[in-house]
VEXDREN-2710 file (C-alpha; in Angstrom, 1 decimal):
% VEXDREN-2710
k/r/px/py/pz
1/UNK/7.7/-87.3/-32.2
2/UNK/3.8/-86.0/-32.9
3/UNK/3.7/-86.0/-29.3
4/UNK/6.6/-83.9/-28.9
5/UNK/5.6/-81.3/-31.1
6/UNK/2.2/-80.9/-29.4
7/UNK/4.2/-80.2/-26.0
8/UNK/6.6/-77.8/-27.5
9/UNK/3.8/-76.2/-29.9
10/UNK/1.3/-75.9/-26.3
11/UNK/4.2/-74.3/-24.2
12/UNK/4.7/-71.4/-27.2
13/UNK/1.2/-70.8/-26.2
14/UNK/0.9/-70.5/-23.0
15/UNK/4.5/-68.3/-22.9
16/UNK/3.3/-66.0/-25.5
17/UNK/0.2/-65.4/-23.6
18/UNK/1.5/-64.3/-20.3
19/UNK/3.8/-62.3/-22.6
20/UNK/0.5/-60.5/-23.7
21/UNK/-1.1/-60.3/-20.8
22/UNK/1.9/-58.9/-18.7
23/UNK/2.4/-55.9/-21.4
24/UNK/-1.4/-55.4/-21.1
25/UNK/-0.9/-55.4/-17.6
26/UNK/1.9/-52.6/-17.6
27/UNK/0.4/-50.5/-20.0
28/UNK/-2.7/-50.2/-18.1
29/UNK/-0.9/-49.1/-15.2
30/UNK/1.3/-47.0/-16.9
31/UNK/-1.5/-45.1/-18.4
32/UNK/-3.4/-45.2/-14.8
33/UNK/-0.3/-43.6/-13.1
34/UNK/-0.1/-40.5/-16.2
35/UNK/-3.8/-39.7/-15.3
36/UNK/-3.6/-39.8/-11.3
37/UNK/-0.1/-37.2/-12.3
38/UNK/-2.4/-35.2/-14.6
39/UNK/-5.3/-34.7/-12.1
40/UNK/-2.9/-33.9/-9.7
41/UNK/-1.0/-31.0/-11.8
42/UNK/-4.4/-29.9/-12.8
43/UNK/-6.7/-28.6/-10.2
44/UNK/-10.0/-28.3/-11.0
45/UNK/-10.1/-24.5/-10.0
46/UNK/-7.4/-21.5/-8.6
47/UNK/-7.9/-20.2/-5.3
48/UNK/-9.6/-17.2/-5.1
49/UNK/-8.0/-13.9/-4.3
50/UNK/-7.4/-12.5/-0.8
51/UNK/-9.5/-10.0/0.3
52/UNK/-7.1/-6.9/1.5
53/UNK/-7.9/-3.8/3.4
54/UNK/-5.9/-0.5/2.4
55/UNK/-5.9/2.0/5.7
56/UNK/-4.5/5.1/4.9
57/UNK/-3.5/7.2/7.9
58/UNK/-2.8/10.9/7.4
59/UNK/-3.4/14.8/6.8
60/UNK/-5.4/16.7/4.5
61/UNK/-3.8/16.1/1.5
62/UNK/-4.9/12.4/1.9
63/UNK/-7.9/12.9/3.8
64/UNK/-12.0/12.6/1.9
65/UNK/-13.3/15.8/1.2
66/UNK/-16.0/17.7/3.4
67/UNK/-19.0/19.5/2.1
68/UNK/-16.7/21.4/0.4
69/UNK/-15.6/21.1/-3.0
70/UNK/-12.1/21.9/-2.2
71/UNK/-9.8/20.0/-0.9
72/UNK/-9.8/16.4/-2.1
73/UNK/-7.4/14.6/-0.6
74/UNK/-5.7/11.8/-2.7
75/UNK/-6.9/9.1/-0.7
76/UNK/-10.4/9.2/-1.5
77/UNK/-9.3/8.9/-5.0
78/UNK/-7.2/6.2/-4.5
79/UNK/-9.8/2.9/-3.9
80/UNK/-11.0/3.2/-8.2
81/UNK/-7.4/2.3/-9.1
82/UNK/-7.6/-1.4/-7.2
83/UNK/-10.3/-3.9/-8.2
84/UNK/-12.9/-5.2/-6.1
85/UNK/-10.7/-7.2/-3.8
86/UNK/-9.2/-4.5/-2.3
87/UNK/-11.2/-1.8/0.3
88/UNK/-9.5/1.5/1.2
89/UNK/-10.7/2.8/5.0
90/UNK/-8.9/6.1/4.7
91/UNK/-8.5/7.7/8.3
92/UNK/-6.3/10.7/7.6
93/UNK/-7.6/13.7/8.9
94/UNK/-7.1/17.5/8.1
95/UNK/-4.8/19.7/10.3
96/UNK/-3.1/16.5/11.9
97/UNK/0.2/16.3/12.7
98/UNK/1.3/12.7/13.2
99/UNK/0.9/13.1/17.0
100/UNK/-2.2/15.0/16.8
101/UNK/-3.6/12.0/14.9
102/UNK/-2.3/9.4/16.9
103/UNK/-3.5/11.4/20.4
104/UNK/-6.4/13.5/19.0
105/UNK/-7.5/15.5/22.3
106/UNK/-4.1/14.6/24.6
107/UNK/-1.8/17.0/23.2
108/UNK/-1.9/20.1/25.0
109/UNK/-1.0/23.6/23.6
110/UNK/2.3/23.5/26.0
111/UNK/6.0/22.6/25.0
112/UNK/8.2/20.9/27.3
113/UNK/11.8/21.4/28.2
114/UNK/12.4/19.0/25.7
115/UNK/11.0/21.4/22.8
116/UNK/8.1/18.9/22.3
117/UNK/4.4/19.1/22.9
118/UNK/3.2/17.8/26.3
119/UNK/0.8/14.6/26.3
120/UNK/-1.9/14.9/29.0
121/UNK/-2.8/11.7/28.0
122/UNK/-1.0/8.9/26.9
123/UNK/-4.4/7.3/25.9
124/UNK/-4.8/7.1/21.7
125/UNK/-7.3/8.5/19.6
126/UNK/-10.3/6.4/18.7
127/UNK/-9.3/6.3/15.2
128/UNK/-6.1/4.8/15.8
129/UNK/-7.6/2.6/18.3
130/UNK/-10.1/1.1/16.1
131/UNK/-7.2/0.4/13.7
132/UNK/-5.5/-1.9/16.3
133/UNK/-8.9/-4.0/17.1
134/UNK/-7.8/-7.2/16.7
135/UNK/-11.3/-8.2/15.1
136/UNK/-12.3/-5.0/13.1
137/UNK/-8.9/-3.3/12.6
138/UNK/-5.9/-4.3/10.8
139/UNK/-5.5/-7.9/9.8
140/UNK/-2.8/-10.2/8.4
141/UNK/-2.4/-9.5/4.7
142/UNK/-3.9/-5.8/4.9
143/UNK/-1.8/-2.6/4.5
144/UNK/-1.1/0.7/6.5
145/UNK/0.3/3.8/4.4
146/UNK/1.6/6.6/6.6
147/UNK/1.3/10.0/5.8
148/UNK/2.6/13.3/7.7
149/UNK/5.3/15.9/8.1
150/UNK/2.9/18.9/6.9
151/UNK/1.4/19.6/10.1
152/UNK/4.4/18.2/12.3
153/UNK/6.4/21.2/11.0
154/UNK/4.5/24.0/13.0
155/UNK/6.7/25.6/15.6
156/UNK/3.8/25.8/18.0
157/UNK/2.0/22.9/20.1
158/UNK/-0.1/21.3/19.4
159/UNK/0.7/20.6/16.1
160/UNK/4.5/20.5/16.5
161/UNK/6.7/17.9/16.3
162/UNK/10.3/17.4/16.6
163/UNK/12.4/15.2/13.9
164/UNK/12.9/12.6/16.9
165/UNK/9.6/12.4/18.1
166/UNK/8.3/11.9/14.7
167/UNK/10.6/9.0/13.9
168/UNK/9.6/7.8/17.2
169/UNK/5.6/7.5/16.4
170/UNK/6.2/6.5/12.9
171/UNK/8.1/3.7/14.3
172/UNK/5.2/3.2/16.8
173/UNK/3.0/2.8/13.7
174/UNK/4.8/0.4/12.1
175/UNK/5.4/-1.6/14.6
176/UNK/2.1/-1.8/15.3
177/UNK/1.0/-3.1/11.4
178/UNK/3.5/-5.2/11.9
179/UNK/3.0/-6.7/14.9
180/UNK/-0.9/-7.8/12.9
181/UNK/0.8/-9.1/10.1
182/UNK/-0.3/-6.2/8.3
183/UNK/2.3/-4.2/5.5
184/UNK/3.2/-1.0/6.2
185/UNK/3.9/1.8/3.6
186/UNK/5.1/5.3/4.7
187/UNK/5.4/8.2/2.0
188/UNK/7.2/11.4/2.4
189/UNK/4.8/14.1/2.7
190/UNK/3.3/15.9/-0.8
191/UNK/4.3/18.7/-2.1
192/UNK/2.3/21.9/-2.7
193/UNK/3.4/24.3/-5.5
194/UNK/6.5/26.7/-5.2
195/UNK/8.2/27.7/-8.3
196/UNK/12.1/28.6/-8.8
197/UNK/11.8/30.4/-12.1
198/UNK/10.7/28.0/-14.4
199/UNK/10.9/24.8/-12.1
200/UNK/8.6/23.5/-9.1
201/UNK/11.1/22.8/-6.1
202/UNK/10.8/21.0/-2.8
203/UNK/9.2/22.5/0.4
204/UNK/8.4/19.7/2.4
205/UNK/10.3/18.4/5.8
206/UNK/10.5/14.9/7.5
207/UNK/11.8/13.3/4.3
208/UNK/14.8/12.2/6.1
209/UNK/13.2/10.7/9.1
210/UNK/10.6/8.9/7.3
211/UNK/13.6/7.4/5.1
212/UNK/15.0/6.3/8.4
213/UNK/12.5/4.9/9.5
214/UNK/11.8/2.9/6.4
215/UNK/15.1/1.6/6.8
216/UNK/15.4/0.6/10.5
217/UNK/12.1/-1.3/9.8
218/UNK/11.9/-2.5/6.2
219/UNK/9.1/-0.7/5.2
220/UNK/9.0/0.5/1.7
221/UNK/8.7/3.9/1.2
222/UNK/7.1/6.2/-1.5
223/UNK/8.8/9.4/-2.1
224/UNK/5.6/11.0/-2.7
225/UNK/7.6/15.0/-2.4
226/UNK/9.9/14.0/-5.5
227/UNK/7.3/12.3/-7.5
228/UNK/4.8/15.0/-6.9
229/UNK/7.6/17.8/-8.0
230/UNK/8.6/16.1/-10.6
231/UNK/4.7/15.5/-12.2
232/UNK/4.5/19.7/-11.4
233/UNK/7.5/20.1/-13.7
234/UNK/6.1/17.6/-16.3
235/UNK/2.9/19.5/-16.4
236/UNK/4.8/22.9/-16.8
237/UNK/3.2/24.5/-13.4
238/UNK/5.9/26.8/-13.2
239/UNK/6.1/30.1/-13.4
240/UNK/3.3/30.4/-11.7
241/UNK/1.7/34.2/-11.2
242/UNK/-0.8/33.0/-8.1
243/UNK/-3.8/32.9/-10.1
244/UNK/-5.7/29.5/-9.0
245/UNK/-8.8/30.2/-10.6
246/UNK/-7.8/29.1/-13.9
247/UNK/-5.7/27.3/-15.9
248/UNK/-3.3/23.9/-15.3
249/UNK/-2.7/25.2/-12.1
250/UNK/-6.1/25.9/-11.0
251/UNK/-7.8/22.5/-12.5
252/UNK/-5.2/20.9/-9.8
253/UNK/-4.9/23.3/-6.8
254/UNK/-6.9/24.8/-4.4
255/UNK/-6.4/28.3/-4.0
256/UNK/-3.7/27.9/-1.1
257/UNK/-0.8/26.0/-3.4
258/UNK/-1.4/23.1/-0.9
259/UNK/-4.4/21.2/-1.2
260/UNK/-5.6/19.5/-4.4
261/UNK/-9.2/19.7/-7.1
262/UNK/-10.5/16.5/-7.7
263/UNK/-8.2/15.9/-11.0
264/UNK/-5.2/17.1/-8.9
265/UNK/-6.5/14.1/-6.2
266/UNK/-6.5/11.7/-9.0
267/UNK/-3.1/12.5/-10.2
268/UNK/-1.0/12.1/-7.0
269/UNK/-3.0/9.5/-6.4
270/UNK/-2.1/7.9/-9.4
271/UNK/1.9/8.8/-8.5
272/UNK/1.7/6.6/-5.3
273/UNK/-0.2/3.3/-7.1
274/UNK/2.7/3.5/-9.8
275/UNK/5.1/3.5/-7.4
276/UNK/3.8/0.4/-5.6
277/UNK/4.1/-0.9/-9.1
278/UNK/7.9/0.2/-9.5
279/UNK/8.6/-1.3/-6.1
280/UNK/7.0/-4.3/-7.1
281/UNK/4.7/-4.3/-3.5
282/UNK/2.5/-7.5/-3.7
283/UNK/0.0/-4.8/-3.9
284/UNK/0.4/-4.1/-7.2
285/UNK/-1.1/-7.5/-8.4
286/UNK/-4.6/-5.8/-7.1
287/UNK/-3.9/-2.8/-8.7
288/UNK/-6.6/-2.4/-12.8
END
């Protein structure tokens, strides 16, 4: 009998121990397999932030100021409202229609039969061509905001340009960001200051063509005409009696209704980075 209690008393033991050790066991690599998932979720740093390139391509109302203190084109005021990932190459130029810019020194001072501007050259400028170098221009990520319908609207070459044409070379431009994996962004042209009475109106042409083309390609577009009419009737602009040398009027235009002061700049500027906000553009993440 003793000896039969040592047996039974020496097998408790023994099962009771590789009960231990086996929960041991598990819980070890239980708590090994919650670490290696925490590690995992948690890396040890974020990525950092894609650099992006904003080329602006336009007339003078976007274009950097000369020597001049009048006019300041909104693009040059438009790099300060992105942080330092973000570099705006603004390549508008005053006087430009969108076909002058895109064949500066090929467009002749003849129209056609076909009531547009003959091309002596179908060669581009050499702004637009350094746009499309595939190691300095455009890249994948960057973005391309298009500008025009000031200039095109002249009924003389060179400067003209018909409705068809312009959707044409708009198109062209898109395409082309496109085609680089870059984002384009066209914007109906800005407006200058006309006043019905009491209220700032419209005077700009190519809205509808830019639309269309924003639709036919997907691009977003910025109604810059409505949201620059609507800040002139927020600010009380109108009626205006032509003096530019003073007042609200004259701390934001130049004395030709058109072009923009340096605080004018900053506002329309400011129209078109809220409205790649509104849009939600991926842009807007760079945006202070």
């Amino acid at each position: 009998m003793k000896n039969l209690r040592t047996v039974i008393t020496t097998a408790l033991v023994i099962a009771l121990s590789s009960l231990g050790l086996s929960a041991a066991t598990a819980a070890d690599s239980t708590a090994t397999r919650c670490a290696g998932t925490a590690g995992a979720a948690a890396p040890a740093h974020r990525a950092a932030a894609q650099p992006v390139t904003v080329w602006l391509a336009g007339d003078s109302t976007m274009a950097n100021p000369g020597s001049a203190r009048c006019p300041v084109g909104w693009g040059s005021q438009f790099d300060a409202l992105f942080n330092a990932d973000v570099t705006v190459r603004n390549q508008a130029v005053g006087g430009r229609s969108i076909q002058t810019w895109l064949y500066e020194g090929n467009v002749s001072g003849t129209m056609g039969s076909d009531g547009e501007c003959r091309l002596t050259s179908n060669s581009y400028s050499s702004r637009w061509q350094a746009m499309l170098n595939a190691s300095t221009g455009m890249k994948a990520g960057d973005y391309l905001f298009i500008q025009f319908g000031i200039n095109d609207s002249s009924s003389t070459c060179p400067r003209h340009v018909g409705p068809a044409r312009y959707r044409q070379l708009m198109t062209t431009m898109v395409q082309a960001a496109l085609a680089r994996g870059a984002h384009p962004v066209l914007l109906t042209p800005v407006a200058a200051i006309t006043c019905s009475g009491s209220t700032a109106t419209k005077n700009r042409g190519f809205v509808n063509e830019t639309f269309a083309v924003g639709s036919a390609t997907r691009a977003p577009v910025v109604d810059l005409q409505s949201l620059s009419v609507s800040l002139y009737n927020s600010l009380r602009f109108c009626p205006h009696n032509g003096d530019f040398g003073s007042g609200p009027v004259g701390a934001f235009f130049c004395n030709d209704r058109t072009h923009f002061e340096t605080y004018g700049a900053q506002r329309i500027a400011s129209l078109v980075a809220g409205d790649v906000r509104r849009q939600n553009l991926a842009l807007a993440a760079y945006l202070r």
